[in-house]
VEXVEX-998399 format. One record per residue (C-alpha): residue in one letter; z, x negated, y negated. Coordinates in steps of 0.2 Angstrom, whole numbers, plus 2048, in hexadecimal, padded with zeros to 3 digits. Example, Ala and Ser with C-alpha at 12.3 -4.5 7.8 and 13.67 -1.06 7.14 Angstrom:
BEGIN
["A"; [827; 7C2; 816]]
["S"; [824; 7BC; 805]]
//
This chain:
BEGIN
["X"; [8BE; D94; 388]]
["X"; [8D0; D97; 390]]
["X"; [8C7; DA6; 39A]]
["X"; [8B8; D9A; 39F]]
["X"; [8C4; D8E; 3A6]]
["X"; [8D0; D99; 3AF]]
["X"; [8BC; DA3; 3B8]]
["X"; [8B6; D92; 3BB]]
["X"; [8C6; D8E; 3C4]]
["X"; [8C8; D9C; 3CE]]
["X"; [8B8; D9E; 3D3]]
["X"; [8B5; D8C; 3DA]]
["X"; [8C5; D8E; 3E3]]
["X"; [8C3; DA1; 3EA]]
["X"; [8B3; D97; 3F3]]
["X"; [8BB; D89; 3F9]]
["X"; [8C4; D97; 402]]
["X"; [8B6; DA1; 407]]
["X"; [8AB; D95; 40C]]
["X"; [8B3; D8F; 41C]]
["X"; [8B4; DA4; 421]]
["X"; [8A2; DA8; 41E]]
["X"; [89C; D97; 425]]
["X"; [898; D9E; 437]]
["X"; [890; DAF; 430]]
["X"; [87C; DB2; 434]]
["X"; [880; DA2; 440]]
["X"; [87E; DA4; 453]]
["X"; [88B; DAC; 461]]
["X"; [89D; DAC; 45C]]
["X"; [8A5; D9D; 465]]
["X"; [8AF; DA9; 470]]
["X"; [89E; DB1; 478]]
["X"; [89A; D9D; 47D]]
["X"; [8AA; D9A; 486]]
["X"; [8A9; DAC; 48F]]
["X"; [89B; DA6; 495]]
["X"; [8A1; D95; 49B]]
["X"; [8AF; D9E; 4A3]]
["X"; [8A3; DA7; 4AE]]
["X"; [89A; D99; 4B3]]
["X"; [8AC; D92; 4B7]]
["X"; [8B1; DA1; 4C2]]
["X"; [89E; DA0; 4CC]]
["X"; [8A2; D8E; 4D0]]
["X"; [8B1; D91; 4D5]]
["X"; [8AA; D9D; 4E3]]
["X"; [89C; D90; 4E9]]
["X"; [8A9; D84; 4EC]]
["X"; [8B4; D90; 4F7]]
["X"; [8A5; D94; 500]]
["X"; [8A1; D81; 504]]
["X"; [8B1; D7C; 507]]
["X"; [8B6; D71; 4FB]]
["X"; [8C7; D7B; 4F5]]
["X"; [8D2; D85; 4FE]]
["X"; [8D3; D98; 4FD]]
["X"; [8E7; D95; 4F2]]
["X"; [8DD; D8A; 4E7]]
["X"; [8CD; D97; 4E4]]
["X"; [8DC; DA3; 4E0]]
["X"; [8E5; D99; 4D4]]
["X"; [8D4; D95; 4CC]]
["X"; [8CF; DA5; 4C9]]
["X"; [8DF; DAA; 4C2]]
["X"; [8E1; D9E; 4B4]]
["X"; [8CD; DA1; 4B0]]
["X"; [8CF; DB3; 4B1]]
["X"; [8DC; DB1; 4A3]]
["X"; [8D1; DA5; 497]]
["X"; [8C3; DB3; 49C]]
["X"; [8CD; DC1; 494]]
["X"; [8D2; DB7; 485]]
["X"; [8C1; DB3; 480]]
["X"; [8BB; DC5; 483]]
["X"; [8CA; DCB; 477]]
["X"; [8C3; DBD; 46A]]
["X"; [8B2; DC3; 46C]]
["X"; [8B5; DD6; 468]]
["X"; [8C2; DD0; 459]]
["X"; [8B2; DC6; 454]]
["X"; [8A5; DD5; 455]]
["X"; [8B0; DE2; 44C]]
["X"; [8B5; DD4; 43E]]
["X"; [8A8; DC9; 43E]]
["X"; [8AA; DBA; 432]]
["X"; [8A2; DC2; 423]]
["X"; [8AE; DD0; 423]]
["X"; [8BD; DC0; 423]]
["X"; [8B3; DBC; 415]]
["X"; [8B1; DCB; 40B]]
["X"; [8C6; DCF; 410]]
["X"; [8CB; DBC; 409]]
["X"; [8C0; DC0; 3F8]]
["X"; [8C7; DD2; 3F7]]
["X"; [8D8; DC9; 3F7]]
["X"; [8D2; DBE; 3EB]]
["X"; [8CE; DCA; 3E0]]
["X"; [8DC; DD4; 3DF]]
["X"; [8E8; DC2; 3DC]]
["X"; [8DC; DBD; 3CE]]
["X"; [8DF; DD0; 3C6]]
["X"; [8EF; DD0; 3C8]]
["X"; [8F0; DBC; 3BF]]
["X"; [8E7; DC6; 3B1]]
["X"; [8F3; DD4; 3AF]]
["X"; [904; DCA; 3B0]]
["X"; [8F9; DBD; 3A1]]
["X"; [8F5; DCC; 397]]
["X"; [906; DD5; 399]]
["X"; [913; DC5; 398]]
["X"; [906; DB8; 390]]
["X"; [8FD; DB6; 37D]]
["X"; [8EA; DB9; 382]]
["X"; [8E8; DBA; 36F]]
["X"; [8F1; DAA; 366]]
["X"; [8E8; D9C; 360]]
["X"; [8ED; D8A; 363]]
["X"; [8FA; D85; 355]]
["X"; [8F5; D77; 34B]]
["X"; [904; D6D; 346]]
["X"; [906; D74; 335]]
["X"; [906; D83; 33B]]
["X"; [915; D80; 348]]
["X"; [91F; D77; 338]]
["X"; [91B; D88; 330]]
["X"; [921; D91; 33F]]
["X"; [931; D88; 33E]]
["X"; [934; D89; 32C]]
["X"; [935; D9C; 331]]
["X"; [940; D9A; 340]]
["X"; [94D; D90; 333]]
["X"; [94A; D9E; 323]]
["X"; [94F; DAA; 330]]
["X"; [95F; DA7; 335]]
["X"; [96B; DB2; 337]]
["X"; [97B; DB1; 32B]]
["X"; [98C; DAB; 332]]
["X"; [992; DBE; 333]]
["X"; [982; DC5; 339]]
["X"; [982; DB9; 348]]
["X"; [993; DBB; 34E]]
["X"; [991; DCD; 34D]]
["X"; [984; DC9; 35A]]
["X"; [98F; DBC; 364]]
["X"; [995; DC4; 376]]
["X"; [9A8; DC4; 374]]
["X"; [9B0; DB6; 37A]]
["X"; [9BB; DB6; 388]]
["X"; [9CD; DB2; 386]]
["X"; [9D8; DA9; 391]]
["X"; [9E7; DAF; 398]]
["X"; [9F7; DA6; 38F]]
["X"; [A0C; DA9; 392]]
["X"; [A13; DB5; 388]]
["X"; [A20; DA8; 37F]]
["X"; [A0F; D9E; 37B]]
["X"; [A05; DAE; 374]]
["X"; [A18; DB2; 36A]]
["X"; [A15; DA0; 362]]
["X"; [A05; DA3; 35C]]
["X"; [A0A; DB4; 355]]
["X"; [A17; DAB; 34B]]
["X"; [A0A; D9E; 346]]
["X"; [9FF; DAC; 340]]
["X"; [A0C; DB4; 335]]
["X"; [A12; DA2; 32D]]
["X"; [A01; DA0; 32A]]
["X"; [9FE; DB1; 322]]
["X"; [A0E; DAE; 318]]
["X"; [A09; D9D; 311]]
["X"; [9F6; D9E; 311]]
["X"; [9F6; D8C; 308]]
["X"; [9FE; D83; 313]]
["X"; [9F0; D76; 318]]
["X"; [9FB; D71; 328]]
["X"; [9FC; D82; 32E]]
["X"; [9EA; D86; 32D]]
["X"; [9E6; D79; 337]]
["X"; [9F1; D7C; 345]]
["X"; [9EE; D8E; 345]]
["X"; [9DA; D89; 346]]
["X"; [9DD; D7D; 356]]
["X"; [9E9; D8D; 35E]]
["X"; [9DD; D9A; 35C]]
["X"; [9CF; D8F; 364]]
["X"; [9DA; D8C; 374]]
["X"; [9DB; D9E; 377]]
["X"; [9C8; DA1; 374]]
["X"; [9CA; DAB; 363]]
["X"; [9BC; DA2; 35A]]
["X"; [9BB; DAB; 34B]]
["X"; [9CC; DAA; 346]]
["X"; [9CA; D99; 349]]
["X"; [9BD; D97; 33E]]
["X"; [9C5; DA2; 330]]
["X"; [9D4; D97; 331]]
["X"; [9C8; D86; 331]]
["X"; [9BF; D8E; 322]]
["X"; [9CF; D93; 319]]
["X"; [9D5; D81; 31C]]
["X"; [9C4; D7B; 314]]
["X"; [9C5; D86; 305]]
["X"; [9D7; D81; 2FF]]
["X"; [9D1; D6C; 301]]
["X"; [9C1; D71; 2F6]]
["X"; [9BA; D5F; 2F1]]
["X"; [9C6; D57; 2FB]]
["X"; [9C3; D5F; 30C]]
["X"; [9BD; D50; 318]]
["X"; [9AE; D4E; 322]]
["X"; [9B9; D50; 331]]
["X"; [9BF; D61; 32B]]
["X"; [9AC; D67; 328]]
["X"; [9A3; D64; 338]]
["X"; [9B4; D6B; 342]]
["X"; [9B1; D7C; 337]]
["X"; [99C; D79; 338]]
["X"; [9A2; D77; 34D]]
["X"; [9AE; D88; 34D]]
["X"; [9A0; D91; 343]]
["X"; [992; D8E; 352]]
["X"; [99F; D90; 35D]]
["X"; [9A1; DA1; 357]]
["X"; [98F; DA4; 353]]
["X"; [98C; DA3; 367]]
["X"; [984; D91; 363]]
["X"; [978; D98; 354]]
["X"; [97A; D8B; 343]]
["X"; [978; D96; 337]]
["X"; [976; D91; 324]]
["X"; [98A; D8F; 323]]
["X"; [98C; D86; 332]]
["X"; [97E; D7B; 32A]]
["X"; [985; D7A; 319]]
["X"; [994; D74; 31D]]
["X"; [98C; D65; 32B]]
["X"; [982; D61; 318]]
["X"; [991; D5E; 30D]]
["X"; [99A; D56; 31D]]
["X"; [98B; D47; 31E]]
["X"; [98C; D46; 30A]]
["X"; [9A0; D40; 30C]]
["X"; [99A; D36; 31B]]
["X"; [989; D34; 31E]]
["X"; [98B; D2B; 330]]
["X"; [997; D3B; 339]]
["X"; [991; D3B; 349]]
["X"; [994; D4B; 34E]]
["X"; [98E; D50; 33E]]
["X"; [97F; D49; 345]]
["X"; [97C; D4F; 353]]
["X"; [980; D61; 34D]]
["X"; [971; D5C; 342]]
["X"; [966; D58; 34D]]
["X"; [96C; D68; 359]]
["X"; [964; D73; 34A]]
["X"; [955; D69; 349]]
["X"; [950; D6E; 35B]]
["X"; [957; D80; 358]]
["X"; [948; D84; 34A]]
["X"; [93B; D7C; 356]]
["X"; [93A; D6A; 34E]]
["X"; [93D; D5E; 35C]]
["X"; [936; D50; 351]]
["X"; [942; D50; 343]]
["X"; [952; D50; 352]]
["X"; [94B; D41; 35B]]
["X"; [94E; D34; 350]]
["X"; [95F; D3B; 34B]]
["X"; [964; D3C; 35D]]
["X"; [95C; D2C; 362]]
["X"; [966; D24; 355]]
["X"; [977; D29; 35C]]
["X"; [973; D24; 36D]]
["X"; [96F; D16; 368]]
["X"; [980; D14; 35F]]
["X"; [98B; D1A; 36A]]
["X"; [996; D17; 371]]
["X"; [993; D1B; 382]]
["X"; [9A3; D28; 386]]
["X"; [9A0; D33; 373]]
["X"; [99E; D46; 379]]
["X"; [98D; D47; 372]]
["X"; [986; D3A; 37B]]
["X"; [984; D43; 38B]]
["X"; [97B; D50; 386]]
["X"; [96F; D47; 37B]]
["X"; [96C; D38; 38B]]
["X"; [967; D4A; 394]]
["X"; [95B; D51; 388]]
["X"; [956; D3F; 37F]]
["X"; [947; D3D; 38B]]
["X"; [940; D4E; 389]]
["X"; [942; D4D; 379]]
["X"; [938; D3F; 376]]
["X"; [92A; D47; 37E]]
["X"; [929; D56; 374]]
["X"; [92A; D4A; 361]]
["X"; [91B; D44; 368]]
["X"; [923; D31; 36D]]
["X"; [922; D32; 37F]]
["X"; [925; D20; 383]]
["X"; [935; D1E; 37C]]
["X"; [940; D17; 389]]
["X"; [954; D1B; 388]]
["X"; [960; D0B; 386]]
["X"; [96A; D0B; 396]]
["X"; [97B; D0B; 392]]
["X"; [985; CFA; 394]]
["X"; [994; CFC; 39A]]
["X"; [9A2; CEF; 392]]
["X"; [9AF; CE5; 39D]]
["X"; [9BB; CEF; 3A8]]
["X"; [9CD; CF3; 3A8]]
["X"; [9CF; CE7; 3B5]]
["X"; [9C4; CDB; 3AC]]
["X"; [9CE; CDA; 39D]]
["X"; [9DE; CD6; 3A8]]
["X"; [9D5; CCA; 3AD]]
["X"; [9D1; CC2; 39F]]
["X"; [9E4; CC2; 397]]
["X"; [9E6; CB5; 3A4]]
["X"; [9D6; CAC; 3A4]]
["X"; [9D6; C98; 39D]]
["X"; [9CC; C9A; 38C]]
["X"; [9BF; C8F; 395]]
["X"; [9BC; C9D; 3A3]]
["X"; [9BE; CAA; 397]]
["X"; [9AF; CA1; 38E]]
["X"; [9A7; CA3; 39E]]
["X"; [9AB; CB4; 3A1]]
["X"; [9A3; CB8; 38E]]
["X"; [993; CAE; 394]]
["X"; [992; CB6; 3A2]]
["X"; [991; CC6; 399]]
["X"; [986; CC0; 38D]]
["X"; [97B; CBD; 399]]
["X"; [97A; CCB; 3A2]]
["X"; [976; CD3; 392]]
["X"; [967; CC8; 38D]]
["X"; [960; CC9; 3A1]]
["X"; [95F; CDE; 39F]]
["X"; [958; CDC; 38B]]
["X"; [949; CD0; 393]]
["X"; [947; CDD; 3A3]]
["X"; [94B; CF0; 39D]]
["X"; [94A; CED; 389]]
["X"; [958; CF4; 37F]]
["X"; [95C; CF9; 36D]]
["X"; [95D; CF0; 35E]]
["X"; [970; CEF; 360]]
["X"; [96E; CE8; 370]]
["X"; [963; CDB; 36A]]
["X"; [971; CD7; 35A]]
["X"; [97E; CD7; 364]]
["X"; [975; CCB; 370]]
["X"; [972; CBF; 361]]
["X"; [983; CBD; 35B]]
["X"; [98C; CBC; 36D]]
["X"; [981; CAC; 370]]
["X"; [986; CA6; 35F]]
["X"; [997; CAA; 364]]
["X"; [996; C9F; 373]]
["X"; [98E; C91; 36A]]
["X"; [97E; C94; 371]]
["X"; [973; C95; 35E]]
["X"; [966; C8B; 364]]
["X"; [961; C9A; 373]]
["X"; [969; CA9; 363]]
["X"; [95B; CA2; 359]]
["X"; [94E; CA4; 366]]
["X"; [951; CB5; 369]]
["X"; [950; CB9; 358]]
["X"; [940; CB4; 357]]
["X"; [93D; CBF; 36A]]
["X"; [943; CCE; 35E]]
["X"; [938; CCD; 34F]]
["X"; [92A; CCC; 35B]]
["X"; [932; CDC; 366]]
["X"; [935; CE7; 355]]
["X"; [928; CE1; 34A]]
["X"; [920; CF1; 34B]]
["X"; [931; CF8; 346]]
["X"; [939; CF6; 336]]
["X"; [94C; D00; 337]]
["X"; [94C; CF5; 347]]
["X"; [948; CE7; 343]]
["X"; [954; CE6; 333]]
["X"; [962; CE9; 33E]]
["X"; [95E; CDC; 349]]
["X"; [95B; CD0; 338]]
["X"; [96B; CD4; 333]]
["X"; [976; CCE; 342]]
["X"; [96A; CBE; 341]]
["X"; [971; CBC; 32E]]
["X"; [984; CBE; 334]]
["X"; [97F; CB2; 340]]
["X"; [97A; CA3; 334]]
["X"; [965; CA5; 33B]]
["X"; [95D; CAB; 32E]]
["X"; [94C; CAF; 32E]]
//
């Protein structure tokens, strides 16, 4: 069917190309014969007027100059056209045509798969499942990392280090060392040293190593695995999330390895989720507001629509606002609150968005308005569940209920 198509479409539009060129073939006279002819006529006229008087001889000159030129022009059209003819055009452009469509089919059965089958989605789940099984190990993948460059440091620095590397060597229990060396190393680029140290550090808190110190050695091991999360890497992001289950980095690293084995569905919704969290200046945020939309696309909810990011009061703002009367910082808070509610009713917004919407105009001692737009949400996320129990929730706080 894919070779149908492709035929169909190249031939309807190698004669949409043609057809003007081989229009004028079997016709009549070329055009060029016609104006030769007219031109002739021209240069006859113009010697019946001399003769009667009606233009000076300076005129008849110019006259016969300028048609003499048009006359020559035409002739050369008119020989172009005989040795050519408008069928040979035709026969060059479909030659052209030809070769292109050939040489479309050579690069497709050089660069392309002729051969492969549409996938069928269990058999792209499959696919991935492979892609994950086949990692690499943490040894075998930086082995094949490019070597990292190193920045150039002061010799007294690069003596410190040396000294920290020895203490460290000396007392290789010593939880405080480890973790300095680890942050050293990484400031002059030796990533696996860092990571040894990191893991060393792990190793000697056993049980008691926090999440923090899990996801900074998951973070040195892909580092060091030129971005690859291999099994380790993963393993420790897993027991990092068991101590605590909302590490945002954690997270994200998550949904990094989602998207590395081919299954853009599965880091949607965990990606979503910390966007939607925030806040707004976390490191991950960036890159995940960059990639969220295409993202969305491919786990097959194209509609999903980003929350725009609200920025809070100012600097300046909060300045202000030490000064302020508490009745025109009530107004400043209104006003806020109302800028809020105007972009929910325009742009939409998360659940969050909508919660905190809820409680601020209880806050202000607006209940009567809160509890209208709680019922505004349950209609908005009926459809969701997660959502609309977030929502649910900061109507509770707020003394609505149901």
């Amino acid at each position: 069917m894919f070779w149908i198509i492709c035929a169909v479409l190249t031939g309807a539009v190698g004669f949409a190309i043609i057809a003007p060129l081989l229009r004028n073939r079997g016709t009549g006279e070329p055009a060029a014969a016609f104006d030769l002819r007219v031109y002739r006529d021209q240069l006859q006229e113009v010697d019946r007027d001399l003769e009667r008087g009606v233009i000076a001889p300076e005129d008849a000159a110019r006259l016969r100059t300028e048609i003499g030129r048009k006359v020559l022009d035409a002739d050369r059209r008119l020989s172009q056209d005989t040795a050519g003819k408008a069928g040979g055009r035709g026969l060059l452009a479909m030659g052209v045509l030809a070769l292109l469509f050939a040489g479309a089919v050579t690069l497709y059965l050089r660069e392309g798969q002729p051969g492969r089958d549409d996938l069928p989605i269990a058999q792209r789940i499959a696919n991935a499942r492979q892609i994950y099984e086949s990692r690499p190990s943490q040894a075998e993948a930086e082995a094949r990392a490019p070597a990292p460059v190193t920045p150039e440091v002061p010799e007294d620095f690069a003596a410190l280090i040396q000294q920290l590397r020895e203490a460290v060597a000396r007392n290789p229990d010593d939880p405080q060392g480890l973790a300095l060396l680890a942050t050293n190393e990484i400031r002059l680029g030796n990533l696996a040293a860092a990571r040894e140290a990191q893991q060393r550090l792990v190793e000697l808190r056993g049980d008691d190593a926090s999440a923090d110190e899990l996801v900074r050695l998951s973070a040195l091991m892909i580092e060091a695995a030129s971005g690859l999360i291999t099994p380790e890497a993963e393993e420790m992001l897993a027991r990092a999330l068991t101590r605590e289950p909302t590490h945002p980095q954690a997270r994200y690293l998550l949904g990094m390895l989602q998207l590395q084995n081919d299954r853009p569905d599965r880091a949607f919704p965990i990606w979503r989720s910390l966007l939607e969290e925030g806040p707004e200046d976390a490191p991950w945020i960036a890159p995940i507001r960059t990639a969220i939309s295409d993202l969305a696309w491919l786990a097959g909810q194209p509609d999903y629509v980003p929350p725009v990011p609200m920025p809070g009061p100012d600097a300046e703002a909060m300045a202000a606002a030490e000064d302020m009367t508490p009745e025109e910082r009530q107004q400043m808070i209104a006003g806020m609150v109302s800028q809020l509610e105007s972009r929910l009713a325009s742009q939409g917004g998360t659940p969050e968005e909508w919660a905190r919407l809820i409680s601020s105009l209880v806050v202000i001692g607006n209940a009567d308005h809160a509890r209208e737009i709680w019922t505004e949400a349950q209609a908005r996320f009926a459809t969701q569940p997660e959502a609309l129990d977030i929502v649910r929730q900061a109507a509770t706080e707020a003394g609505l209920g149901e």
